[in-house]
Each structure stands twice: as structure tokens, then as C-alpha cells.
N, C-alpha and C positions, 0 to 999 in steps of 0.2 A: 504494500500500500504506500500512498505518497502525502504524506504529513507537509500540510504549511500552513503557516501562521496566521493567515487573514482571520479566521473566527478564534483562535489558539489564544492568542492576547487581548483579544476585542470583546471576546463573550462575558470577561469577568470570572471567569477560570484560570485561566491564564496557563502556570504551569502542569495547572492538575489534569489540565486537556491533554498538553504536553505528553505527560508522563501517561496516562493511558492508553493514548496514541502507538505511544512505544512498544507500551507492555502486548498490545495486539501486536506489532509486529516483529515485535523482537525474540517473545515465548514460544510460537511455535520452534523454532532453533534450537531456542537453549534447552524446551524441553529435550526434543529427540537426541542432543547431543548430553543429556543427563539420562536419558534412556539408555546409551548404550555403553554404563559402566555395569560391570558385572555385578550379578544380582544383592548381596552383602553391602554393597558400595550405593547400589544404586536406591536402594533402600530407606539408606539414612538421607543422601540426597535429595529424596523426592518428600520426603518430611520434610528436611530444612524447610526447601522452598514451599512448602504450605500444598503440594499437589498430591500427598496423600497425608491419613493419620498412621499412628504409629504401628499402627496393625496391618497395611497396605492395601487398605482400602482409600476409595478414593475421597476428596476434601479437594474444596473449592477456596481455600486460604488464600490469603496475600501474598505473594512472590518476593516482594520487598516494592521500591519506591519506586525502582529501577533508575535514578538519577544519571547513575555513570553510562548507562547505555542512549540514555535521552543525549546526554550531551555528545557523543560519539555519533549519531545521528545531526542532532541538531549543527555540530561544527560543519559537518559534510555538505547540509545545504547551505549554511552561511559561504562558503566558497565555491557556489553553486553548481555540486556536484549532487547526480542520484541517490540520494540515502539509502534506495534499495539494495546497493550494491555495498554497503556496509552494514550491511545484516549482523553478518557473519565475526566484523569486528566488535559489534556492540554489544552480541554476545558474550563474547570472550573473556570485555572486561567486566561483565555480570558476575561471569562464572570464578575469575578473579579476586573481585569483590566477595562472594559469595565462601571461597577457600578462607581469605582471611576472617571473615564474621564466624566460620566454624571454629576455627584454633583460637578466634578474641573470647569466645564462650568459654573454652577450656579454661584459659587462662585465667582469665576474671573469674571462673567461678560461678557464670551467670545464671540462675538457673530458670528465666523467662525471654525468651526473641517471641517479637509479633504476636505477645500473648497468648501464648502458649509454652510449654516445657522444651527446654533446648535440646538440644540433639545429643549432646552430651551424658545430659539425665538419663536419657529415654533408652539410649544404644550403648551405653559405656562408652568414655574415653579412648579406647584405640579404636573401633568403630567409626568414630567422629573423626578424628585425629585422619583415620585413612582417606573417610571420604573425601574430606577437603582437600590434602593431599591430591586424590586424582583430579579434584575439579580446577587444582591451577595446570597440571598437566594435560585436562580435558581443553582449557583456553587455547596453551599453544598448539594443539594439534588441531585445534579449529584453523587456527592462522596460517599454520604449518601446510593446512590441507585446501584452502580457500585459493582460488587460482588467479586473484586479483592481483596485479601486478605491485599492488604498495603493502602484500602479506606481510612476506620475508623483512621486511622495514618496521611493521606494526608491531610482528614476532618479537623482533630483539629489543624493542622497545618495552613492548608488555614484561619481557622476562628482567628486565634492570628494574622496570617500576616494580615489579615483585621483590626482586633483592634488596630495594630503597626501604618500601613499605614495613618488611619484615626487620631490617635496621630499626625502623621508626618506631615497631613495636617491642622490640628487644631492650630501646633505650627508657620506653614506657616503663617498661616492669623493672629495670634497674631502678629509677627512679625510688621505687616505692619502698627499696629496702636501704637508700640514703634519707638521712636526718631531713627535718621538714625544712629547718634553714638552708642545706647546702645545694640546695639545685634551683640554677637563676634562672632569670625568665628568659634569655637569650635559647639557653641549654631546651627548656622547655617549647619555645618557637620553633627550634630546629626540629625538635623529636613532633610533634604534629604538623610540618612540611612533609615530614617525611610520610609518616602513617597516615596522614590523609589529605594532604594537596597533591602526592605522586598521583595516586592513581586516578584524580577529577584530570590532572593535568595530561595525564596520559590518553585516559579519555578523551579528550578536546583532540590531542596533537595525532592520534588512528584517527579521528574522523577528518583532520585535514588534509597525512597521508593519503586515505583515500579518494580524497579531493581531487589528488595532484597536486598537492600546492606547495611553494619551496620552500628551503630549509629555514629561513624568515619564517615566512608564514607560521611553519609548523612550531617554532620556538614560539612564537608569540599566542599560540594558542596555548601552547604547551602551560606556559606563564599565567596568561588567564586562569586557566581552572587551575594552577597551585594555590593564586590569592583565592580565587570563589573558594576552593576548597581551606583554608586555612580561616577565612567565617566563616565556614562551615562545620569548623573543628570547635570552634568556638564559642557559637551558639550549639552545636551538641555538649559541650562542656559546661554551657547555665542548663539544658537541660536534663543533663548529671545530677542538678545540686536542685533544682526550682520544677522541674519536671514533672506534671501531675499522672501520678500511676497509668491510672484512668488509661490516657492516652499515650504515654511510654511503652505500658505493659513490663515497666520493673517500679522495683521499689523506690520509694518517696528518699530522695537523698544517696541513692544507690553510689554515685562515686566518691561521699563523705562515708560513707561504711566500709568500702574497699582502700580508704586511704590514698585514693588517685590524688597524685600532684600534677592535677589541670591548671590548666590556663589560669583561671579565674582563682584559684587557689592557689598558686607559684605566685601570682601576682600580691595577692593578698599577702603570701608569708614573706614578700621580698619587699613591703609597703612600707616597712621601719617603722609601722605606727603600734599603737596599744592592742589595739584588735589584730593585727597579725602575731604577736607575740601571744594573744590568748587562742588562736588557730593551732600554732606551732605547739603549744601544750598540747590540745587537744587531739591533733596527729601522734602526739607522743605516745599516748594511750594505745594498750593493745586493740581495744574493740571499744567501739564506742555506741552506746545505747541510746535511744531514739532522739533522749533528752540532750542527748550528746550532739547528735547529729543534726541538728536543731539549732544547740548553741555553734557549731561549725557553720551551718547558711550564715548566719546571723554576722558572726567574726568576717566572712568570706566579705561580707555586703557592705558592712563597716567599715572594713578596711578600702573599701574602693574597687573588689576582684570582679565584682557585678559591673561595676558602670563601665570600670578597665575594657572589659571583655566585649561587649556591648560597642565601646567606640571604635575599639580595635575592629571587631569584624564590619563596621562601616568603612573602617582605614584601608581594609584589605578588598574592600568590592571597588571602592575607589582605583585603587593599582591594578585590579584585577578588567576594567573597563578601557583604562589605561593602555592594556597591552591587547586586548581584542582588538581595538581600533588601530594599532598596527598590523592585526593580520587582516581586521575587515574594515576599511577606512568609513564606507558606508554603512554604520552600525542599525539602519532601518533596516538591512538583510541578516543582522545575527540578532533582530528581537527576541528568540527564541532560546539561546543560546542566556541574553541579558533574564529573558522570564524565569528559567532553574536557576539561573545564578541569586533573582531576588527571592523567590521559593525558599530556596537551602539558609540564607539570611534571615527569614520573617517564619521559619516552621516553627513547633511547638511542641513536637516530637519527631 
């Protein structure tokens, strides 16, 4: 099918056309290409993504937002190439996408994605651990096997933004076992470029690839979604702390429980003020109880971590418009492209 923008941004939907747009044409793909991992694998797979229950029966759940494949389509028409013929990259970085949301589950301990039990709970630990495994190995064989002439480009692309992304979360969980003082905010910017403006950015820069467009062009997409993607990291990081269950599907304060030093919380313990020194106790704490948890928003918001976080991810859509309009000068052709970027900025979960 052929997505463009004239009712996409005008109906007062805006992104949310966008992104269902996609999800019609971009899940036939990803399903069949999650189809044909071997049965065991394929299993926990098809739970993730919400297309069966735990029992392998069928379920009409949420696949996710599909964001990183909107924009891999959407870049492709802002340089007014066929999107149809980026199918097959927009899956890839779902299924990307999708590899690391299984091992963030592991890790974190999560035990709700999409309101419902994660994959982890339901299948055990090496179960989950493999499927994600094949689903970043299922990406490049998409690429690998897709006979477009900008594959073999998107491939080695996608497989570095892997190696980035997985740095980004490696330096995450170091994080948490250093002192609440010792990790600055510069430290902290770098490790969320990494684990989640690579791969919006990577995303952007396979749909210019596919475009045809040159090595300009593609850097400057590329650039684009690191900033869209770093307020992106940012507002998911107030909805860490401010986040209504409801609509999350985790718990109220979930990354003050797990001791995350986000954004909004680095900012705070690095504030010099009263309240980030009563934050910094309170991380001290092995476990911190609801009351706790509570008095942590509070320190967070006092100290400035909330407003910090808030102008910064306006600072980064800024820079992030900044370098679109070097790959698309005429930005009335990437409205599309500008609608997920203010989507990912103004969500709420």
C-alpha cells in the first residue's frame, strides 16, 4: 500500500494514522519472517509480539507502536522514493527493536510489556534470551536476502547500530551498580544516544538508503532521529518516574524501584542542591518502599530532573529539525517524518 500524508497530518490524528498505516503494511512481513523461526523460538516470538497467548492460540494484541518502522518508511518518501520497496527494511528494524525489548525485560526484571506478563515470566529466561537472539539474526537475513540494491548498505548499518545499542545498554546496567553521585550527566547522554537514538537514527538513515540518497543525505537523517530519538529517551524516562500504570502497563515509579540512573534522575543527583542530596540517600537504600518511591519523584522534581528533562527533549527536537532540513530542504515533504518525531515528544506512555 502507499501511505501519504495529505489526510495523515490534517485529520487531527496525525501520527497515530501514521503509525497504523504502517502497522498494515509492514506486519504482514514481519509476521511471516517470525513465522519461520523454529517452533520453540517461534513460540515465545509470537507472544512477544501480542499475535498469540501463551498457550499458542491465537490473540489479536498490540505488536508495539511500530515507530522505528514508520520512520524507515516515512524517510523513504520524504526523499521521494517508493516506500513499498522498503518493506522489507522497516521490518528488520522492528525485529531489531523487538531483540532488544526481549533481553531489556531480562535484565530489568520487568515482569509487564503491553500489559500483559513478559516473555520472560511466561517461557523462562533462556527461552526468551534465544528468541530475541534469532530475531536480531532474523533482521539481517531479511536484509541479507532482500534484493534491493541499498540491502548490503542497510545490513552493515543495522548490524553496528546493534553493536552501539547493546554498548548503550551494557553502560545502562553498569551505571546502577556505581554510587548515585558518580555518574554525570554527560556519561548518562552518551549511554541513551546510544541505546536509543542509534536505532530511530538508523531507522531514518535505511529509509534514505533506500531512497538512493547520498552519503549527506543519509548522515543527516541519520542525525535526525539520534536527536528525535534522545527526547524520546527522555520523555520515556519522566514516564519511568510520572507514568500512570493504567497506561504504561508497569508499575507507578517503576524506574525509582529498579534504581535506574535516568536522565531526569542523573540530572537531579548532579543538581548540587538539597533535594538531590536527599535523592542520593534514597538510591543508597537497598529497596525502596512505595513511600520511598514517592519521596524519590518528589527529590527528582525539586531538584529540577523534571523541568531539566522536559526542556532538554524540546533542545533535542530542535537539533533534530535542524538536520532533517539538511537532508530534506523542503520540510513540507518530511511532515511525516516531523508528525512521529512530535508523537515520541508529547506520548504519555
Amino acid at each position: 500500500m502507499t501511505m501519504t500524508s495529505t489526510d495523515a497530518v490534517a485529520d487531527g490524528q496525525g501520527a497515530v494514522t501514521l503509525l497504523d498505516r504502517t502497522r498494515t503494511a509492514v506486519n504482514p512481513q514481519l509476521r511471516s519472517t517470525v513465522e519461520s523461526l523454529p517452533d520453540s523460538m517461534r513460540r515465545v516470538a509470537m507472544y512477544h509480539f501480542g499475535w498469540e497467548r501463551a498457550d499458542g492460540t491465537p490473540d489479536a494484541g498490540q505488536s508495539g507502536k511500530a515507530i522505528r518502522p514508520a520512520l524507515v518508511l516515512a524517510a523513504a518518501r520524504a526523499l521521494g522514493a517508493d516506500e513499498t520497496r522498503a518493506v522489507k527494511a522497516a521490518a528488520a528494524v522492528e525485529l531489531a527493536h523487538n531483540f532488544t525489548l526481549l533481553h531489556d525485560d531480562i535484565v530489568d526484571e520487568d515482569p509487564t510489556r503491553r500489559h500483559r506478563p513478559t516473555a520472560w515470566t511466561v517461557f523462562g529466561i533462556p527461552d526468551a534470551l534465544m528468541a530475541g537472539d534469532a530475531m536480531s539474526a532474523l533482521a539481517l537475513r531479511l536484509l541479507a536476502e532482500d534484493p534491493h540494491p541499498a540491502s548490503a548498505a542497510a545490513a552493515a548499518r543495522l548490524a553496528a547500530c546493534v553493536i552501539e545499542l547493546c554498548a548503550g545498554q551494557q553502560a545502562d546496567c553498569a551505571f546502577e551498580q556505581r554510587d548515585p553521585r558518580e555518574v554525570s550527566l554527560d556519561e548518562c547522554l552518551a549511554m541513551a544516544t546510544a541505546k536509543t537514538g542509534a536505532l530511530l537514527g538508523c531507522s531514518c538513515a535505511l529509509g534514505a538508503l533506500y531512497a538512493g540518497a547520498g552519503e549527506e543525505e543519509v548522515a543527516a537523517m541519520d542525525a535526525f532521529g539520534r536527536e528525535a530519538g534522545l527526547a524520546f529517551q527522555l520523555i520515556d524516562d519522566l514516564i519511568g518516574i510520572w507514568g500512570d500504570p493504567d497506561r504504561t502497563g508497569k508499575p507507578a515509579g517503576a524506574d525509582l524501584v529498579a534504581h535506574k540512573k535516568s536522565l531526569p534522575v542523573v540530572a537531579a543527583l548532579t543538581s548540587g542542591t538539597a533535594a538531590g542530596e536527599e535523592l542520593a540517600e534514597l538510591y543508597s537504600r537497598p529497596t525502596l518502599d512505595a513511600a520511598a518511591v514517592r519521596a524519590a519523584a518528589d527529590a527528582v522534581e525539586r531538584a529540577g530532573g523534571r523541568d531539566w528533562a522536559q526542556a532538554q527533549a524540546a533542545e533535542r527536537m530542535g537539533r533534530a529539525v535542524e538536520h532533517l532540513a539538511q537532508a530534506v530542504p523542503d520540510l513540507s515533504a518530511a511532515e511525516d517524518l516531523l508528525a512521529l518525531a512530535e508523537f515520541v515528544t508529547r506520548r504519555t506512555r
